[in-house]
Phi, psi and omega in degrees: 000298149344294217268327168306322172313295213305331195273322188329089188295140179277144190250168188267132170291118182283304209314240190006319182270316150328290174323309181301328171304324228246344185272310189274348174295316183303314183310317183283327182301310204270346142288334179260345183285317183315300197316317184289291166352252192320350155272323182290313146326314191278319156328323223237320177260004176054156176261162202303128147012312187245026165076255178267184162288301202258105191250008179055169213026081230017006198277126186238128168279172176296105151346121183270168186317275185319303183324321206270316168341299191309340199274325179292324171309309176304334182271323176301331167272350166294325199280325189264000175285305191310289171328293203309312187277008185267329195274341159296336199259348197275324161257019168294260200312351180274293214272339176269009142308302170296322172297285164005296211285320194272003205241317212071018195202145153353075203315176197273264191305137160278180183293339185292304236265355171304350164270266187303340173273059136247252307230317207288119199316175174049283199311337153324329189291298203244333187329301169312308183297317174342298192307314168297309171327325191286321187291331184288296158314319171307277216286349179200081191283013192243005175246129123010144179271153175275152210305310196319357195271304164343297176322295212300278190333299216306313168309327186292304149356280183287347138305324181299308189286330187289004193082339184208024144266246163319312198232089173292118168304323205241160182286150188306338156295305158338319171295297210280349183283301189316313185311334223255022168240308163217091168299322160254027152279343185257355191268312157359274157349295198261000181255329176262017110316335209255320177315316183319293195307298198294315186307318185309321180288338160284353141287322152324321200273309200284318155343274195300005230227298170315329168245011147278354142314317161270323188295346154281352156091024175261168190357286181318316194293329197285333173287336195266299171347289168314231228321324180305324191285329143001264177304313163289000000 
């Protein structure tokens, strides 16, 4: 029993960078639903007489109060994306150190791709998920990933991908020309950004929730013992 204590790896404490995750992922939620609110508004009161924002060849009219509301709202979710994503990757790497650690063997992704698979074309669709995935197994190989993880990708996906979600092609004048046309592509959209955000924390809480088990010597800690005693 000793010398099993004695073997246990000590883990980087997650909950805190968890916590940090799950506070700026809600911030991103709950910015992008005002971001829908405030489309709907502009849908609902139409445009103005004197047509779009963007009148084209470089020509822009004066903006009306709500158009110029949207743009702050639209910046207040720019300001929280950035937080949102230091703080996602900041316990992306803490659980994947504890797997690492608790596994003995060489995570599936390098360290490099903890970056670059969000941003880098194609290999985004699946790499982030890969990674959590990987981790989970690592960190609880006798349990099923849980289906939100599933969930979580599929929203993100269709956010990512529609152009007027997460990662907006056209410009915020462009968008609002949009509310007042096709409003519901964009609400869509911001319904899989928002759905996206929430799902995530709950893959955030089951991660963190499987090592914290083991750093506290519970269920999980007690299966990976056993197999080490196993192996020996």
């Amino acid at each position: 029993m000793n010398e099993q204590t004695a073997e246990r790896p000590v883990l980087r404490p997650v909950r805190p960078a968890a916590l940090m995750a799950t506070g700026t992922l809600l911030l991103v939620g709950a910015a992008w639903l005002v971001r829908a609110v405030w489309e709907i508004r502009l849908a609902v009161t139409g445009e103005p007489a004197s047509g779009p924002p963007d009148q084209g060849g470089g020509s822009h009219r004066t903006l009306t109060s709500l158009e110029d509301s949207y743009h702050v709202v639209g910046a207040v979710g720019d300001i929280v994306v950035p937080f949102c994503a230091v703080a996602f990757l900041v316990w992306l790497w803490r659980v994947r150190d504890n797997a690492r650690t608790l596994s003995g063997r060489r995570p599936k992704y390098h360290g490099i791709w903890v970056y670059l698979g969000w941003i880098v074309p194609v290999v985004n669709l699946w790499v982030p998920r890969g990674l959590v995935a990987d981790i989970h197994r690592t960190s609880a190989p006798d349990r099923r990933l849980p289906p939100v993880l599933n969930v979580w990708w599929a929203l993100w996906l269709i956010g990512m991908l529609s152009g007027v979600g997460l990662f907006y092609q056209d410009s915020r004048d462009e968008v609002i020309a949009r509310a007042y046309t096709d409003v519901w592509q964009l609400l869509v959209s911001d319904a899989a950004v928002v759905g996206a955000a929430v799902a995530v924390v709950f893959v955030v809480r089951a991660v963190t929730a499987v090592q914290d088990e083991h750093a506290a010597g519970g269920p999980a800690s007690a299966a990976a013992d056993g197999s080490a005693a196993e192996r020996v």
